[in-house]
N, C-alpha and C positions, 0 to 999 in steps of 0.2 A: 210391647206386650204389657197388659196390666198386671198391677200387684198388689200381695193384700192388703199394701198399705197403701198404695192407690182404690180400691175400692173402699176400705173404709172411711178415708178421704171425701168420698163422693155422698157419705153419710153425714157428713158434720153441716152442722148450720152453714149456708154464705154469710157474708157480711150485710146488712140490710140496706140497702140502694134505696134513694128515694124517687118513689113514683109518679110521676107522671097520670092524670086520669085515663081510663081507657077511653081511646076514640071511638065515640060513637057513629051511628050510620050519618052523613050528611056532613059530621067535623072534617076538617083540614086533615091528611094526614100528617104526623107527628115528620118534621125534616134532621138530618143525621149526614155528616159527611160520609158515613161508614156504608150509607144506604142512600144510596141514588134510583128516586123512582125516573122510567123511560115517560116522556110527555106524548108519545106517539101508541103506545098500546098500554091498554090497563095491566094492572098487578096482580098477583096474591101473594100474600106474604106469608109463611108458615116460620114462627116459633116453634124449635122444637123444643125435648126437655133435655135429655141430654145425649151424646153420641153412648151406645149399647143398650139404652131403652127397647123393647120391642113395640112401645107405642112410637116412639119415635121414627122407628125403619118401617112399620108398615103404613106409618103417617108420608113418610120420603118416598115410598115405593110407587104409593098414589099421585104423589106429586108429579117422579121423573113419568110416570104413564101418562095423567095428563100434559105434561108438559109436551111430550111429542105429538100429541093428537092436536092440541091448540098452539102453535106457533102463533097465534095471532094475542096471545097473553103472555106477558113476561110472569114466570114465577120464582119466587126467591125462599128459600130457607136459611134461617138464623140459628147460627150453634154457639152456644156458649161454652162447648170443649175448645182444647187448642188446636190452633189448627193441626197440626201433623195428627194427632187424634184423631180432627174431621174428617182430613186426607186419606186416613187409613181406614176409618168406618164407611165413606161414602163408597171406596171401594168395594168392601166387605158386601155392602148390601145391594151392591149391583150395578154403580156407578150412577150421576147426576143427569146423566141424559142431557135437559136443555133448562135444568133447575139450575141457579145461580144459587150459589153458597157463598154465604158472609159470615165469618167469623166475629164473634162479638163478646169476645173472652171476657171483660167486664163487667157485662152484662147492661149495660149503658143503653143498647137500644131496646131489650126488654123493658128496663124500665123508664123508657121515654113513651113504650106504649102501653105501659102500666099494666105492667107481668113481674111479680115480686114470687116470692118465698111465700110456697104453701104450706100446708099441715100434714101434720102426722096422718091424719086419716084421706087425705087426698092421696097419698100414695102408696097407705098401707090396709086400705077397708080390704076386708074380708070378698068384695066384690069387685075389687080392681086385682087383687091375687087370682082369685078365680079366673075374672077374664085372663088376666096373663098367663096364665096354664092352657086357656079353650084359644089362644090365640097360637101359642105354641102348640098343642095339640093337632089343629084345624089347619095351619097355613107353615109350620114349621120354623118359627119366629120368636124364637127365645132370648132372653138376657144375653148379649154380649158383652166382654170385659168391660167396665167404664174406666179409660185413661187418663180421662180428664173432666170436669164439669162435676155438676152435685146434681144429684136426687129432686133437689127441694126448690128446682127454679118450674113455675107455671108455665105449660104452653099456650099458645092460641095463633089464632088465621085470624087475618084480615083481607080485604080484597078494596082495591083503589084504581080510582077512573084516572084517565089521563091525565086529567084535569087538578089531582089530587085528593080527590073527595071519597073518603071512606064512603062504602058502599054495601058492608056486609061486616060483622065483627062477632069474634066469636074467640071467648076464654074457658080453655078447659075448667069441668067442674072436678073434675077428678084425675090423674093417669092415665085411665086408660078413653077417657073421654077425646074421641081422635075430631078432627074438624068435617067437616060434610063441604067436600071441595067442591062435589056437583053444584053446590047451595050459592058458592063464592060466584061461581064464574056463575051462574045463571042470575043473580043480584048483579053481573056486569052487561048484564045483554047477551053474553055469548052461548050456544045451542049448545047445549051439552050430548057428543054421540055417541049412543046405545054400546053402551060394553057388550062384549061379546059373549054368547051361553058359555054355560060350566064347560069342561069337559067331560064327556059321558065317563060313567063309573066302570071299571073293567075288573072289580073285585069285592068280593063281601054281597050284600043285600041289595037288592035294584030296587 
């Protein structure tokens, strides 16, 4: 369980890592023993921010959905919590499905693919609170404890060919700026299939 001096914890600056430039579409993707891409089916790769973010888990949530509909893509998410952290949020939020989780407590592969420490107002604008209320409101998706990890490390997606070649790239501008993973896989060739209608409304206003 977390505590208040683990949350506040997760407020204080990291220590500054140095970064790597972000790979662009057509670059080599950045290589890491920690992360073994498969040579036989393309990637995506989700940074998250940190385990109890609710941009995080509705970022993971999308992932484990995708991830069972395309079997034909390997996807992976990065946590910079510890793992037994990881272990116990990935639960929390509904288990990993066919998403591979890598632990990257140092933050060493963030910033190999140059995702550093953002600002005060990337996490705290007046319109990343909002959304985090209309996220929580709308889908039931609120701040979880944070046990481990900081506030202040940037997410992003990338998406990579077999072959290694970044193919799609994409650095949050903000918190709550979540990746458009339709976007990733169809920058890979693969047909992205039709979600399924809402569920009809059985209360309030029709």
């Amino acid at each position: 369980m977390s505590s208040l001096n683990q949350e506040w914890e997760s407020f204080k600056t990291p220590p500054t890592k140095e970064l790597s430039p972000v790979p662009k579409v057509g670059d080599k993707a950045p290589v890491h023993p920690n992360l073994t891409l498969p040579s036989d089916k393309p990637t995506v790769i989700v940074f998250l921010r940190h385990c109890g973010c609710p941009f995080a888990e509705k970022t993971f949530q999308n992932m484990t959905s995708l991830s069972v509909q395309h079997k034909e893509v390997h996807f992976v998410a990065v946590s910079h919590s510890s793992a037994e952290a990881t272990e116990r949020w990935v639960v929390q939020v509904g288990g990993n499905w066919e998403v591979e989780v890598a632990v990257d407590l140092e933050r060493e592969l963030y910033a190999q693919w140059g995702l550093g420490v953002s600002s005060t107002w990337h996490v705290l604008s007046p319109l990343t609170l909002y959304k985090t209320l209309q996220l929580g409101k709308a889908e039931g998706i609120w701040n979880r404890p944070t046990e481990s990890g900081t506030r202040w490390q940037t997410s992003g997606a990338f998406a990579v060919t077999p072959a290694g070649d970044v193919a799609w790239a994409k650095v949050a501008a903000s918190a709550d700026d979540l990746p458009d993973l339709d976007a990733a896989l169809a920058s890979l060739g693969v047909k992205v299939k039709p979600k399924p209608p809402p569920a009809p409304r059985t209360e309030g206003f029709l």
